[in-house]
C-alpha positions, 0 to 999 in steps of 0.5 A, a space after each residue: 823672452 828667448 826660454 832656448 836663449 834667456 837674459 843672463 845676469 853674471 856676478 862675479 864667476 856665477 851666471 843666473 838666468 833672468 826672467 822677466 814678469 814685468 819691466 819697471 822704472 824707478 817711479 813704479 818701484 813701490 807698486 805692490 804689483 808683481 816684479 820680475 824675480 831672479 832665479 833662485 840658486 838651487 846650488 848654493 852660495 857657500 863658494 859666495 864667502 870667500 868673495 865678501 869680506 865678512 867680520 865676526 863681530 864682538 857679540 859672536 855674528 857675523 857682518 859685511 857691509 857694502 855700498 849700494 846706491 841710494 837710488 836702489 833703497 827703495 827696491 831692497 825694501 820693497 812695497 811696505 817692507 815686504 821684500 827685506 822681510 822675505 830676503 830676512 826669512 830666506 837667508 836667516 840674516 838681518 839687512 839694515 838699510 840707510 834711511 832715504 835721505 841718508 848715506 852709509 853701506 847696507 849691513 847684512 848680521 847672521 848667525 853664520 857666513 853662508 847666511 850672510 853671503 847668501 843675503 848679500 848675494 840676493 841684494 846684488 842680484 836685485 841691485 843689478 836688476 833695478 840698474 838696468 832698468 835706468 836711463 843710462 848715465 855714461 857710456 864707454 866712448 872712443 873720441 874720433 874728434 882728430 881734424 882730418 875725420 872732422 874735416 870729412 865729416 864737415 864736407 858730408 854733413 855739407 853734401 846732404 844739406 845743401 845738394 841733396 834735392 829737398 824731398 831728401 836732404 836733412 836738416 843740421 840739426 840732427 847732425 852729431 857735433 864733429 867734436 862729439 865724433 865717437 865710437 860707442 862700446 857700451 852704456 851704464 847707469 852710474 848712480 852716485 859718486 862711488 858708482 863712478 869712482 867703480 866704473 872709473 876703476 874698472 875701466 882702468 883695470 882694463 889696461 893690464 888685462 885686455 889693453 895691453 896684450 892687444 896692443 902687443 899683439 897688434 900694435 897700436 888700434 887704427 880704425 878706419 870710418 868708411 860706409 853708412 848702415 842703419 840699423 831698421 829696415 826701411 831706409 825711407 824711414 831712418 831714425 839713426 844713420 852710422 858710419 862703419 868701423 873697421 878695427 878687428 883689433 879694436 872689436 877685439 877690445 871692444 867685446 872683452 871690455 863689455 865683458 868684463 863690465 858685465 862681470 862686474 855687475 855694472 851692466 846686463 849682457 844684452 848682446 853677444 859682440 859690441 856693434 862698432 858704430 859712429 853715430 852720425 844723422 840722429 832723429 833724436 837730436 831734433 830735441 834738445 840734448 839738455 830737454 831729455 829726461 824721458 827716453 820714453 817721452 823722447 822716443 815719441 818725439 822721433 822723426 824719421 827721415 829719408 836716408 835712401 838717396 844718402 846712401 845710394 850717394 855717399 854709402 862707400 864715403 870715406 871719412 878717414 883713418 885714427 890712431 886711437 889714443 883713449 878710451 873714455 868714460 864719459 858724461 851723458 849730456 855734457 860737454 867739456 871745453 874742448 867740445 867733446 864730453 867730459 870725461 869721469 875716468 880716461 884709460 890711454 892706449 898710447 902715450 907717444 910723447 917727445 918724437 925726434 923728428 929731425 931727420 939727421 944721419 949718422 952716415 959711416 958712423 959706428 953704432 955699438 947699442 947693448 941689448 937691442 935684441 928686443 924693446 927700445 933697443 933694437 927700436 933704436 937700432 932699426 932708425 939709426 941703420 935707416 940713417 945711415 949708421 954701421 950698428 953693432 947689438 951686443 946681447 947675450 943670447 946670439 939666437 934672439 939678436 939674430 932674430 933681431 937682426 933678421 926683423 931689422 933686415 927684413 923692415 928696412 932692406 938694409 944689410 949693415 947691422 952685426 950682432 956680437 955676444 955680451 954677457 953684462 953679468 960676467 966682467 970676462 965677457 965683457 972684457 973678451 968683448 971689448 977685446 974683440 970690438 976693439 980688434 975688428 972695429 977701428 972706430 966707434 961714434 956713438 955707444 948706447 948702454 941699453 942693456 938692463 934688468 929690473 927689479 929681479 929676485 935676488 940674484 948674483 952675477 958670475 962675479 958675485 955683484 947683486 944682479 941689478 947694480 951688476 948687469 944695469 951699472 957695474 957692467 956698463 961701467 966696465 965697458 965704457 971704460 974699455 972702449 973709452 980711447 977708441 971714443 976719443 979717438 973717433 971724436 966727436 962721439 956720443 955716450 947715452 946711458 939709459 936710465 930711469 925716473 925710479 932713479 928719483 927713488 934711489 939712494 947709493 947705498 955706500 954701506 951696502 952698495 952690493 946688497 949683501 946685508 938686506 934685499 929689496 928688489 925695487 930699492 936694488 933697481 932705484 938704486 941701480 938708475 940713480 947710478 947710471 944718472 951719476 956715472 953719467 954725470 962724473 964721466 962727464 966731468 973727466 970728458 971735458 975737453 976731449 969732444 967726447 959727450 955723455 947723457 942719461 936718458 929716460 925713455 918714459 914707461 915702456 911696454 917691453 921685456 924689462 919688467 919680465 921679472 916683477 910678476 904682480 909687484 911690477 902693478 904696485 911699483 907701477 901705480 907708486 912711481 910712474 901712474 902718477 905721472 903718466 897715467 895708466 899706459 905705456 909706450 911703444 918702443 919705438 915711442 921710448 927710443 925717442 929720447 935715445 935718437 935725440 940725444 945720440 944725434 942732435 947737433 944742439 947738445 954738443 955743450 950739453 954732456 953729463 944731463 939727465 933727459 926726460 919730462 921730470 927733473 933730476 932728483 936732489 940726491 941725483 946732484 950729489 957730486 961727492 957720492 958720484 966720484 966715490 960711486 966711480 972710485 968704489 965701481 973701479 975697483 969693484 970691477 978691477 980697473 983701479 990699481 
């Protein structure tokens, strides 16, 4: 050991130094000969208390139980007991162990909380020791099995077995399988089913704290595999060939989720930054993968070969670019029906779902989309201006649709996008805008109410509506309304709500339709899309004849401004309604413009108008055409167009 640079074993927010007598496996865990120790905690473990949770119990001790894999049983005992008696007598608590064979948490009983905390504490640091002196079980791997690399992969595998001279070709077998293509971030021994049902947690943990700054800083994560290395010295005598990865980004992701495993006890840091590789040529694989039960054993069974003509050849070969779309946990030794591992737990960077790709224009079409400063909104105004379209973002801050407007510009090197001032929370903004609109524009073709708030703190508009129902619905009603005639009058046109699959959790709640009694923030915004669904529907109904189409949209679960208000209930509302469904990731924004480009341009859904679109189905209560038409009458008047 390093004394100026030791191992270093993290438990949570603490650090201790390592330091090795001995390294042991499984098999060697009863010897009475001396192990390696950790670092005793000079400082002490008060600040451990408020981790663990900790009971007092009816006869006045204090307790916490916790699972520990029975695998570890016999490392917290020790040979003949000796280590449990010593933990007991340093800690002042006593530690109960499931017996072999059993299953059930360790129980830790002391006199007080420092005791406890402190013996708990010592388990962990030994249950982590003997973890990292298993063979490991999973690895965090990222599938690189898309057809194009598989191809490349394919034709390399073909150039050194079949052209190379003899004296340097290798054999097949010692190829990686081309659906097995992976990136490696990091390995672990998972014990048992609750260690996986942790390390799956973990990883989907990730998303909130790591995956998705990254993706909204770099968009999402391409790496390119372009080169060879070899990881000893003499390239005559190679025991793995790689392929190189270039993704700063994803080196980024790759550090910062090694790091939070380690904080997580699962693993040992063993090196300061993950090594990107692509395991190509492995010595290893001349031994059946399902015949290694020893490392050791099949270390010894290694074969070097001759890589240096393979790298003179093919050093710089190219094998393609992916847009990364998971990274798994997964099953060392397995294989899945699709021939890549199977996978204990699955964290998606990047759902695209349905993509429009018909390439129809809207040519001399007026655009009119509300809140396209950011997110989906302005995603849908960039395509529509690069089809053809005059398009108009209505927004309440001048400087960001500006901003807007310039990034648009600036991508597409077209001119014709105009942003004007709407406040959705103020019916005489509205009305001055509508007036506004109507005076300099002739015309309007397609008018996408975008625009929306979510699950905000209870909050008022100008005209005293809850902030929700105000800004998502009532606003939006108002509007369409006022340019009602000039749709008419620009025949065939288009009118596209956005809504959402939290409509499916909504009631119109016709006694309280403003919340003015009793306030949920989430109730208030499933609320508030189940109206944009049913305004949709009823306005559909009073189009009929005139060429004049409506549609409610759901765009998917989108990585945008909108939750900006939901702080940590956004994660719950999150888990209850959308994880479910779609897992544990969102959208680009331009992914959940998709559905609303479809239905603003697809010729097929002229005979379509009043449907909801999205993956999932309308709710029952959506169809409610009764409590639609009293929706609509009670909107009129709430915001004077009745009368």
């Amino acid at each position: 050991m390093d004394v100026m640079s030791p191992q270093l074993m993290w438990i949570g927010t603490r650090c201790y130094r390592v330091n090795h007598a001995k390294t042991m496996t499984m098999e060697e865990q009863s010897s009475d000969q001396p192990q390696g120790y950790v670092e005793e905690d000079l400082y002490g473990e008060d600040d451990r208390e408020e981790e663990y949770e900790i009971e007092l119990t009816d006869k006045g001790k204090f307790q916490t139980a916790f699972h520990v894999p029975a695998a570890f049983y016999a490392m917290i005992i020790g040979a003949k007991g000796q280590t449990r008696q010593r933990l007991e007598a340093e800690t002042k608590a006593q530690i109960r162990v499931p017996k072999q064979g059993t299953t059930g948490d360790i129980v830790v009983t002391g006199s007080s909380r420092k005791s406890v905390a402190a013996a708990r504490s010592r388990i962990e640091l030994i249950v982590i020791g003997a973890r990292n002196k298993q063979q490991f079980t999973h690895f965090l791997s990222v599938p690189l099995n898309v057809p194009d690399v598989m191809k490349r992969f394919a034709e390399f595998r073909h150039k050194i077995v079949h052209k190379l001279p003899v004296a340097f070709s290798v054999d097949e077998s010692l190829f990686q399988q081309p659906e097995k293509l992976h990136i490696t971030l990091c390995t672990m021994s998972l014990m048992d089913n609750e260690d996986r049902a942790n390390a799956a947690q973990i990883l989907l943990d990730c998303q909130e704290s790591i995956i998705s700054p990254i993706l909204k800083e770099n968009g999402p994560l391409d790496v390119r595999v372009r080169g060879l290395e070899y990881m000893n010295d003499d390239p005559h005598a190679v025991d793995v060939l790689y392929g190189k990865i270039e993704s700063p980004a994803l080196q980024t992701a790759a550090d910062q989720i090694y790091e939070y495993f380690i904080a997580k006890g699962l693993m040992q840091k063993k090196y300061e930054h993950v090594k990107l590789h692509v395991t190509l040529i492995n010595s290893l694989f001349r031994v059946s993968q399902s015949e290694i039960v020893d490392e050791k054993a099949a270390e010894r069974k290694r074969i070097t070969f001759d890589a240096s003509e393979i790298l003179r050849l093919y050093g710089e070969y190219d094998f393609g670019s992916v847009v990364l779309n998971e990274i798994h946990l997964s099953q060392r030794f397995s294989t899945s029906c699709t021939g890549y591992y199977e996978a204990t737990a699955v964290l998606k960077l990047i759902i695209e779902g349905g993509q429009f790709r018909k390439s129809t224009r809207c040519d001399g079409k007026v655009i009119l989309i509300t809140g396209a400063n950011t997110g989906i909104g302005k995603e849908t105004a960039r395509e529509l201006l690069k089809r053809g379209g005059k398009v108009y973002i209505a927004c309440r801050s001048l400087e960001r649709g500006n901003e807007a407007r310039s990034d648009i510009i600036a991508q597409t090197g077209l001119g014709d996008i105009h942003v004007r001032e709407l406040d959705l929370a103020s019916l005489e903004s509205i009305r001055k805008f509508a007036k506004g609109f109507l005076e300099e524009e002739k015309r309007l073709d397609i008018l996408i109410n975008n625009a929306g708030v979510m699950a905000c703190p209870k909050a008022l508009t100008n005209d005293g509506f809850e902030q929700q129902l105000g800004v998502n619905h009532l606003g939006h009603f108002l509007l369409t309304n006022l340019l009602l005639d000039r749709l008419k009058a620009s025949a065939p046109s288009r009118i596209i709500n956005l809504s959402s699959l939290a409509h499916k959790y909504g009631k119109i709640n016709q006694k309280d339709l403003n919340s003015e009694h009793s306030y949920n923030q989430v109730t208030a915004y499933c609320q508030s899309k189940l109206a944009n669904v049913m305004f949709t529907r009823e306005l559909a109904k009073r189009l009929q004849g005139t060429s004049v189409t409506a549609y409610a949209v759901h765009p998917g679960t989108v990585d945008t401004d909108l939750p900006r208000h939901m702080g940590s209930l956004f994660f719950l509302f999150d888990h209850k309604l959308i994880k479910p469904l779609l897992r544990i990731t969102f959208k680009t924004p331009l992914s959940g413009a998709q559905t609303t480009l479809y239905t603003a341009l697809d010729e097929d859904l002229t005979e379509e108008s009043g449907k909801y679109y999205a993956e999932q189905k309308l709710s029952k209560y959506a169809r409610n055409d009764e409590i639609a038409t009293w929706l609509w009458d009670e909107s009129a008047r709430m915001t004077g167009l009745s009368g």
